[in-house]
Structure formats: C-alpha cells, structure tokens
C-alpha positions as CSV (number, residue, x, y, z in Angstrom):
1,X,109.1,100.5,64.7
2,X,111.9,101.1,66.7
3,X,112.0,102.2,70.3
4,X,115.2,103.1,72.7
5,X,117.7,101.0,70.2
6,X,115.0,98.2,71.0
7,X,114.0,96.9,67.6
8,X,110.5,95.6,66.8
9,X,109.7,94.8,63.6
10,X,106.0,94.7,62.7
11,X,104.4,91.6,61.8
12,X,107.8,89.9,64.1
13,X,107.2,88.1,67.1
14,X,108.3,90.9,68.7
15,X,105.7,93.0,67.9
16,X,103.2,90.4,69.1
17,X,104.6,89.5,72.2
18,X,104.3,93.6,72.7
19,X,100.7,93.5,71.5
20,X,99.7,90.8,74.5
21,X,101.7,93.2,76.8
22,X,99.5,96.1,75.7
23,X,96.4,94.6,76.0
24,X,96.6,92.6,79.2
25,X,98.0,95.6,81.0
26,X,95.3,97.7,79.4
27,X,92.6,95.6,81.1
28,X,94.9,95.7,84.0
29,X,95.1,99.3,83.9
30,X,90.9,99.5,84.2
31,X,90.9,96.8,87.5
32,X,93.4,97.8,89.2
33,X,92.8,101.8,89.8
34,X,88.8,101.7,90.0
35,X,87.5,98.1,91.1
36,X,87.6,99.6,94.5
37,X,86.1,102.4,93.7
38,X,83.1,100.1,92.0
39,X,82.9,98.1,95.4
40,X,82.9,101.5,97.5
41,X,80.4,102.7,95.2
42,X,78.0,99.2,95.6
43,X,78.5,99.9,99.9
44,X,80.9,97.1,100.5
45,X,83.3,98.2,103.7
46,X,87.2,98.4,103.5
47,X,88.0,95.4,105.0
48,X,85.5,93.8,103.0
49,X,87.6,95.4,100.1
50,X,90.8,94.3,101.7
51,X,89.4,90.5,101.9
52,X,87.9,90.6,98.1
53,X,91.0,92.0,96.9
54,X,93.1,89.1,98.6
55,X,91.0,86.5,97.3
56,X,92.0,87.7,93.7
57,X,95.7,87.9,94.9
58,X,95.8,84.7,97.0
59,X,95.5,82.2,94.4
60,X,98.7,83.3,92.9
61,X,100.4,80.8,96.2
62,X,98.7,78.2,93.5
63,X,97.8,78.4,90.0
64,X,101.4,79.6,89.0
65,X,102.6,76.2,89.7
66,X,99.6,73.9,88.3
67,X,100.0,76.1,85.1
68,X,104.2,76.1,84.9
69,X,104.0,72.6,85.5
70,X,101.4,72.4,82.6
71,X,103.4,74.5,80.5
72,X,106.7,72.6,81.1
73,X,105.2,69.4,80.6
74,X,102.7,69.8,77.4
75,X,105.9,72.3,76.1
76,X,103.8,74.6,74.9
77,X,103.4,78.2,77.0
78,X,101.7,79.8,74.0
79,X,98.7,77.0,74.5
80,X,98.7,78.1,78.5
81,X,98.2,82.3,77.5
82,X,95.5,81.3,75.4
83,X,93.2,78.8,77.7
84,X,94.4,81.5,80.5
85,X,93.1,84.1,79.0
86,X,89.7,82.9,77.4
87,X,89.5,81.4,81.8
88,X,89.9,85.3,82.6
89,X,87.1,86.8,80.6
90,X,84.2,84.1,81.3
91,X,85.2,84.5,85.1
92,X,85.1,88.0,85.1
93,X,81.4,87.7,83.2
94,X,80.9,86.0,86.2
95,X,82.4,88.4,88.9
96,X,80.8,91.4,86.9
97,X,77.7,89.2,87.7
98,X,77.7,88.8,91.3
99,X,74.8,89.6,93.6
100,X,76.5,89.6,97.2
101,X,80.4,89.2,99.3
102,X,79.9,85.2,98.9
103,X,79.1,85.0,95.2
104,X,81.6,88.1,94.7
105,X,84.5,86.2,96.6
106,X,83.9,82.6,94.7
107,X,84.0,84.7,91.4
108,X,87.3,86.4,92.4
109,X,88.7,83.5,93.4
110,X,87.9,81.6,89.7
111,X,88.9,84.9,87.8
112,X,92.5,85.1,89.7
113,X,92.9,81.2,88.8
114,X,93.2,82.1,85.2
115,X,94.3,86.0,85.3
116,X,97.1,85.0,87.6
117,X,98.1,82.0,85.3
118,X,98.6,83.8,81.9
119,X,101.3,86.4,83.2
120,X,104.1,84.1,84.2
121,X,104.1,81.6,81.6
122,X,104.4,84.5,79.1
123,X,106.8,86.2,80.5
124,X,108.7,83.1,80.2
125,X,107.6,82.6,76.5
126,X,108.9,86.2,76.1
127,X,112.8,85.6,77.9
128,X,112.8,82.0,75.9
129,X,112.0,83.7,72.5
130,X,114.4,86.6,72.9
131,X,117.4,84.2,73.4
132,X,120.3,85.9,73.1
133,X,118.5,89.2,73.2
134,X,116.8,88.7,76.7
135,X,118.5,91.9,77.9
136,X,116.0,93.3,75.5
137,X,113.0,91.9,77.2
138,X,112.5,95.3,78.9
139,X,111.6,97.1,75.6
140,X,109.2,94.4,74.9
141,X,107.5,94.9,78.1
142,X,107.1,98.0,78.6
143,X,104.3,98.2,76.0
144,X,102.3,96.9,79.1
145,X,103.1,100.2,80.6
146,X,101.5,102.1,77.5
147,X,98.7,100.0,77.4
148,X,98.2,100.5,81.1
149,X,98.2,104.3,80.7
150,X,96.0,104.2,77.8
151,X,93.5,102.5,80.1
152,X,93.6,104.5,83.0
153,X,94.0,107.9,81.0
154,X,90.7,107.1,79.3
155,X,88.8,105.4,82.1
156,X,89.4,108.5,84.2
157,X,87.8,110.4,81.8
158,X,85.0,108.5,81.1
159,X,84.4,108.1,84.5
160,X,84.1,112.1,84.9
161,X,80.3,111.4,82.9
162,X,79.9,107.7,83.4
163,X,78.9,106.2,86.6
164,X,81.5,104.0,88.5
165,X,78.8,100.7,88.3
166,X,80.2,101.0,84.6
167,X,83.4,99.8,85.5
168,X,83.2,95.8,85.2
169,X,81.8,96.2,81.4
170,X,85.2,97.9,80.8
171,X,87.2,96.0,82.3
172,X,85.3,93.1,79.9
173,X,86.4,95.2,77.0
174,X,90.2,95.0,77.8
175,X,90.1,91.0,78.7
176,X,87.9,90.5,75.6
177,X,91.3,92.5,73.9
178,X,93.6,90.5,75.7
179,X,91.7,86.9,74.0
180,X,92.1,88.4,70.7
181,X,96.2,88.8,71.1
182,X,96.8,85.7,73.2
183,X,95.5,83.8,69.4
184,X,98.2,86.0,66.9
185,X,101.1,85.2,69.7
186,X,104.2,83.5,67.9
187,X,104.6,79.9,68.8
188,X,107.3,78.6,71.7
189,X,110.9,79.5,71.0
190,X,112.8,75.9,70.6
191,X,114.2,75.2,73.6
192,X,117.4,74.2,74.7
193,X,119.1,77.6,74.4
194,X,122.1,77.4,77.0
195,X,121.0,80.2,80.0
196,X,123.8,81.3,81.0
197,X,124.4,83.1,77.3
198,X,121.3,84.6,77.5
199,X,122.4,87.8,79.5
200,X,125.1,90.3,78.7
201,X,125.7,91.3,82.2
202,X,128.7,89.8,83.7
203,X,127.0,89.7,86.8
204,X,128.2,86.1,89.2
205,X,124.6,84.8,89.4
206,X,124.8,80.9,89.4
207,X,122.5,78.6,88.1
208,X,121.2,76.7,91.0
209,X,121.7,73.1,89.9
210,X,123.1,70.1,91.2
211,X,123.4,66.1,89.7
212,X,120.1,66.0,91.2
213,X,117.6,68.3,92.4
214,X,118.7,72.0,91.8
215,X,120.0,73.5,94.9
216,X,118.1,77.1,95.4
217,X,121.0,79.2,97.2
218,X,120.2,81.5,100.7
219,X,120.1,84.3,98.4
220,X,117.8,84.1,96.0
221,X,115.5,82.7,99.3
222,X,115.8,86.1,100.8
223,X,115.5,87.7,97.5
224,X,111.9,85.7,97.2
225,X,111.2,87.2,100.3
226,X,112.0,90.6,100.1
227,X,109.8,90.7,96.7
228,X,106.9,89.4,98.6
229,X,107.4,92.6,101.2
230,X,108.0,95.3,98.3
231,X,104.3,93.7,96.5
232,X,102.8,93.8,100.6
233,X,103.7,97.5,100.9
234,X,102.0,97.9,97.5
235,X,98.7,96.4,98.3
236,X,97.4,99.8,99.9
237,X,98.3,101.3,96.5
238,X,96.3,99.1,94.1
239,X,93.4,98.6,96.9
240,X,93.4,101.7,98.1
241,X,95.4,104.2,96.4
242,X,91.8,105.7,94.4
243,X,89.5,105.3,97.5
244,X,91.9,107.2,99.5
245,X,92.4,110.5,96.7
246,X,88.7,110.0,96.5
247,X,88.1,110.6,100.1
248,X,90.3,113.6,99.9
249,X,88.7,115.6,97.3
250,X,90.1,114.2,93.8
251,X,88.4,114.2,90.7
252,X,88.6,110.4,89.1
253,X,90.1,112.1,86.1
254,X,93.1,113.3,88.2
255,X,93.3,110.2,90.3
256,X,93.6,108.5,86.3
257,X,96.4,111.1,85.8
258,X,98.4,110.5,89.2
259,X,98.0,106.4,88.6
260,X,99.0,107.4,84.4
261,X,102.6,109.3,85.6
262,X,103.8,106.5,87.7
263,X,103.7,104.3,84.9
264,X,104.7,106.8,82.4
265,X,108.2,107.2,84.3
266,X,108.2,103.1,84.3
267,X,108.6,103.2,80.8
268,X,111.1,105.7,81.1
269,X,113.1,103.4,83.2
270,X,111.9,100.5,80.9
271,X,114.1,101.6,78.2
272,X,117.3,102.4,80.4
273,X,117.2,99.5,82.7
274,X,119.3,97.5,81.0
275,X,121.7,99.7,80.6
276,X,121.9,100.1,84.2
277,X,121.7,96.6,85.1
278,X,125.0,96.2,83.0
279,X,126.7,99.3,84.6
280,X,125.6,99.1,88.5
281,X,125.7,96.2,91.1
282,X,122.3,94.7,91.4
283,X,122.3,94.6,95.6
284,X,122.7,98.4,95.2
285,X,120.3,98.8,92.1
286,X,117.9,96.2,94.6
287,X,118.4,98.6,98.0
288,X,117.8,101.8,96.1
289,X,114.1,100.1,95.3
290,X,113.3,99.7,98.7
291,X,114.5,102.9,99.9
292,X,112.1,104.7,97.3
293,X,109.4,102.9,98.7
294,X,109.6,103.6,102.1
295,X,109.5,107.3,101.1
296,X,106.8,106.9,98.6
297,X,104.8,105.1,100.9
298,X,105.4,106.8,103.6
299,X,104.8,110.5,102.3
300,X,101.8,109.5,100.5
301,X,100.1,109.2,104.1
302,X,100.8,112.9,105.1
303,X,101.6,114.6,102.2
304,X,98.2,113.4,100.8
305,X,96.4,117.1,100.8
306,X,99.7,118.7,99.1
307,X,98.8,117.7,94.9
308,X,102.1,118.6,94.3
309,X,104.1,116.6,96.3
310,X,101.7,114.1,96.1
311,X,102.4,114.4,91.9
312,X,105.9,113.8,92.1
313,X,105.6,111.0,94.8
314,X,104.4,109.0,91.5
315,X,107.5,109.0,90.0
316,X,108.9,107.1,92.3
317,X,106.7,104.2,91.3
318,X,109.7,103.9,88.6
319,X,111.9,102.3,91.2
320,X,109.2,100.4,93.5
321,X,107.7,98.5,90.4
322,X,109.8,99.1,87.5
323,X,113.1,99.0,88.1
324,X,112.1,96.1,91.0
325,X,110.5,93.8,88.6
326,X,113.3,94.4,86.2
327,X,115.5,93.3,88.4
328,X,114.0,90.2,89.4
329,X,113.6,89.3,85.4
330,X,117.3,89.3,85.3
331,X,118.1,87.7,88.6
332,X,115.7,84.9,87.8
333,X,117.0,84.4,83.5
334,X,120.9,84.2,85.3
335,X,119.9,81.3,88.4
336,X,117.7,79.2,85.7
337,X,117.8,76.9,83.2
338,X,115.3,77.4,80.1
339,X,113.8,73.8,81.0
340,X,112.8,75.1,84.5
341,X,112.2,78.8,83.6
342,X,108.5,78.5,83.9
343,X,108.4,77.3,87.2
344,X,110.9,79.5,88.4
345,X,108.7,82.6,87.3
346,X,105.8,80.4,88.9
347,X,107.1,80.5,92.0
348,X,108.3,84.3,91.8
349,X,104.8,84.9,91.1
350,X,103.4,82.8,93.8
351,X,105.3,84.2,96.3
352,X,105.8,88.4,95.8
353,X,102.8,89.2,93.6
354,X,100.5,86.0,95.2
355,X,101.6,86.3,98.8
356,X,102.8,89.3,99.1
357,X,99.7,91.1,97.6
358,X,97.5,88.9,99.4
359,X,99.1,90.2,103.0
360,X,99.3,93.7,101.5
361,X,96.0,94.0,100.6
362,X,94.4,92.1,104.0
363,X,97.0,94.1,105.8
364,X,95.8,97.4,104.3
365,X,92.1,96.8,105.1
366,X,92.4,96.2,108.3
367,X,94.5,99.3,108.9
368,X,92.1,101.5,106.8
369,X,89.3,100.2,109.2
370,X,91.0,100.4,112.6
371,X,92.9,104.2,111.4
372,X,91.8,105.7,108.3
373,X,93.8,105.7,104.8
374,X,97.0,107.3,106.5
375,X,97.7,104.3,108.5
376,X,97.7,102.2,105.3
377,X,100.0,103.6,104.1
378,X,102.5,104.2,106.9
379,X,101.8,100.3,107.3
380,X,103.0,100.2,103.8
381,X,106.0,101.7,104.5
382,X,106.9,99.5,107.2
383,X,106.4,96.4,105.2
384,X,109.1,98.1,102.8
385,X,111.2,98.9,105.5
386,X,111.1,94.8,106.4
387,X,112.2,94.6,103.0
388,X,115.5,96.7,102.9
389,X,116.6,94.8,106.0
390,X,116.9,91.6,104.0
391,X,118.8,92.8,101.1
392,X,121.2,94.5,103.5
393,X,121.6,91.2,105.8
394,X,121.3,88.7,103.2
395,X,120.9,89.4,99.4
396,X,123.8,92.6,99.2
397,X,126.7,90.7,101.0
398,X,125.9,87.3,98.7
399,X,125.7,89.0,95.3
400,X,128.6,91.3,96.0
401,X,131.1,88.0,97.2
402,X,129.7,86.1,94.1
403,X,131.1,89.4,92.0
404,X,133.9,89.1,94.0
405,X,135.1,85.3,93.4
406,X,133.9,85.6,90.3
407,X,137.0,88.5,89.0
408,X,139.4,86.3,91.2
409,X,138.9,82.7,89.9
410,X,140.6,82.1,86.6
411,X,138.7,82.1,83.9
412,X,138.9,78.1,83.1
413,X,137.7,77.3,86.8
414,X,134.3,79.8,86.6
C-alpha cells in the first residue's frame, strides 16, 4: 500500500512497524480520552485524578533509561517491545482490578513501568531500520494516529449504550492487540549506519560527541526543556479534556469526535512534515508549535460553550503534538549516534512526556479543584507560554547561528 509517496509494502517491515503503531495507539486512544471519565464515574475527586494520572506519567523520569540501557546493551530493542508490552497488559489486569486510591496508584505505577518503556525503544527500532529513509519515519508513524481514531471513534459510540465502568475491559482489548504485533515486529536493523546520512535535511545539527563523554550542547538542554512545558500544558487535555466537555453538556460520542479531529489533522501533518522540515527553519517550525498552544489552550477555557469554535480549536492539536513531536524526531536522529539512539529517546521521554506530563497533570488537578475546568486550562496555557520563551532566548538564536556557520565554512572544514 502506498500512502503520501510513503511506501509500505505488505508483509515488509514497514508494514509491521506500522501495525505496532496502530495498535499501541489504539489502546492509547481508549485510556487516554475516557480513564477519567471511568474514575469520575467510580467518585474519585480531580485532584485525586490529577495525582493517579501522574503516577502513570511519573515513571517515565525512570524506566526509559533502565530499558535504553537494556536495549543498548542486550542489542536487541525488538526483545524490549515485546517483554514491554506483555508488562503492560498483566499490569493493567491489575489496575482494572483495583479496589481503592492505594491499590489503584501501586497498579498505575507498575502499568506505566512497562507502557512507558515500549514506546521509546521502538521508536528507535523504527529511525534505526529506516536508515537512509528516516525522513520517512513520519509515514510509518502516523498509523498510530489511525489507530488512535479508530479507538476513540468507536469507544464514543459504544459508550453512548455501554456504561463508562466498561472502559478498563477495552482498554485490555487494545493492549491484548498491542502483544499480538510486538511478536510479528521485524528484527533490529544492523547497526552501525553512520547518523549523520540518515536525514535529508541540510539542517547544522551536530552530533554531540567528544573523545570521551559526548558533550550535550545548551541547546538541545533548552530544547529538552521546552518539550517538557509543551507535554505540562497538555496534561489538562488528556486528564481533563473529557471530564470538562462532560460537565458542559457533551455527549461521549461527540467528545470521541472532538478527541478523533485533532488527530485526524495529525495525520494530515504526518504526511507533509517532512516536507516542511526540509523547506523551513526548525526554530521557526519549533515557535509556531508553541504559539498554537497557547491559543488552543487558552480558548478552550472560554470558548468551551461555543461547539464550533471549540471544533476547530482541535485542529490545532496538529501543531502542539504532531508537528512538535516531529520535530523532536528529527532534532534528536541529527545530535545522535545510532549506538546511543536509544538512550537519547530515553531521556526525551523521561523528560517531556515523563516530567512534563507528570507536572501537567498534578498541575491541572490542583487548578480544577481550587477553580473549576477553565483555570486548567488557562494554566495550560501559561505553561506553553514558559515554553515559547525558551525557544526564543535559547533554542531559535543557536539553531539559526549553527545554519549560519554551517553555509560559511567550506565544505572540507564542516
């Protein structure tokens, strides 16, 4: 099949590596929009909510690393997917299981150790095995978006008859799915592919390496930083985000179909991001991100009774996630090395989506409890705002000056 120029082949390791995607964001696409609703529904309070939902986040500051460093070091990322994803579906037996905050919490914490763990290491199985072709990586990936509008599409809808306690059994289904394609994955690229041919763009990113221990340059620090406030100013979205619709009137088949659009127009911008990461600077590509957040965010808090404006508000979501995480796939393929790839997305991981949606979501439940769901959201917006101020100060003026002695050096001394 072909999609956007971007070639998969059935039966290819493409195709695969796009049925994982599917799958995991399928069961991804179940959690994320109506877990809150089930614990709303079972009388837990938001900041409860806030607290259960960091718990699952938080152990993203760990378990990246243990399972990089185990994937590095046995050389095998395909072995990590599949004991990370058989870790996932016991523990959420477990969580689905749970009698009280305590028990619920302790399960959370076990589920997140493996859920959190599967993610990076494939994405870096997926950059490794496209090579050459790593500019394609977004074509692969966006099958996660489909698979994650499949699920929320259909959930909605079921949940307009079902109750909302029947939530956990399908979010068993999609990690039960997600099992089943971590086994047919293709095996580990072979490794020792030179990084720096791996990307078309001409962009002056430098690998961060030294005689000794690589050197991480200021930039890429402030970049690490900046991702952690675009995922905080997320967390009332994914905690929050159906609670708050509810509260306003919604129907949980609409709420399915505002949470379906945003990712529908991130595979829209799946399929063209490459091409704009070739053609644009990635400071201004990275600013425009933030800028769309603080007006998604901020708009969603008082233009929540307006359907219509609240409808095309979801579009933005291609900029704050798609176009975002895109970018950082790129950044992160140019600074590394293959050999240290997987800790590189380990820490990436640990820091926005671990971090970040840790402070996001604790952030968010303390503002929901203290305001209401409008304060969560401004709050959200402020955290993006943090974010814009470190890519103008720090991340814009470094890339751009790279670019610059990059077209001035001679060719022989780059």
């Amino acid at each position: 099949m072909t999609l956007a120029g971007g070639e998969i082949r059935p039966g290819s390791g493409q195709s695969r590596l796009g049925v994982w995607y599917f799958s995991y964001f399928a069961a991804a696409g179940v959690f994320l929009p109506y877990f809150s609703a089930y614990l709303l529904d079972r009388g837990f309070e938001a900041r409860a909510i806030g607290v259960l939902f960091a718990a699952l986040t938080v152990t993203k500051l760990v378990t990246p690393w243990l399972w990089g460093y185990a994937a590095d070091r046995t050389g095998s990322r395909k072995r990590v997917v599949c004991a990370a994803s058989v870790g996932a579906l016991v523990a959420f037996a477990a969580v689905a299981a749970a009698p009280g905050f305590r028990s619920l919490f302790a399960a959370l914490l076990v589920f997140g150790f493996f859920w959190q763990g599967a993610l990076p290491q494939f994405e870096a199985l997926t950059l490794s095995r496209l090579g050459e072709r790593a500019s394609r990586y977004v074509h692969v990936r966006l099958w996660g978006s489909v698979g994650y509008v499949a699920a929320v599409v259909g959930v909605g809808a079921l949940l307009e008859r079902l109750a909302v306690a029947s939530v956990p059994f399908f979010v068993l289904a999609g990690l039960a799915l997600v099992v089943a394609a971590a086994a047919a994955i293709p095996a580990d690229a072979a490794s020792g592919r030179p990084a720096a041919a791996a990307m078309e763009h001409p962009d002056p990113v430098e690998h961060p390496r030294s005689a000794g221990r690589p050197a991480i340059p200021g930039w890429l620090i402030a970049f690490f930083l900046a991702s952690l406030a675009m995922q905080a100013s997320h967390g009332a979205f994914y905690t929050f985000f159906t609670p708050f619709l509810l509260e306003h009137g919604y129907r949980p088949g609409w709420i399915g179909a505002l949470w379906a659009l945003g990712v529908v127009c991130e595979i829209v911008l799946f399929v063209f991001a490459h091409r704009w990461i070739e053609r644009y600077p990635v400071e201004r590509l990275l600013l425009a991100c933030f800028a769309a957040a603080i007006v998604r965010w901020g708009l969603t808090a008082v233009l929540v009774d307006h359907p219509g404006w609240l409808t095309a508000l979801q579009v933005l979501h291609a900029a704050t996630f798609g176009l975002h995480h895109a970018l950082a796939m790129h950044l992160l393929r140019r600074a590394f090395p293959d050999r240290r790839l997987g800790r590189a997305q380990a820490a990436y991981a640990s820091v926005s989506f671990g971090a970040g949606s840790a402070v996001g979501s604790l952030v968010a439940g303390q503002l929901w409890a203290s305001f209401g769901g409008e304060a969560a959201f401004l709050g959200a917006a402020i955290l993006a705002a943090f974010g814009a101020v470190l890519v103008c100060a720090w991340i814009w003026p470094a890339l751009a000056g790279l670019r610059r002695r990059s077209v001035s050096e001679p060719p022989s001394e780059r």
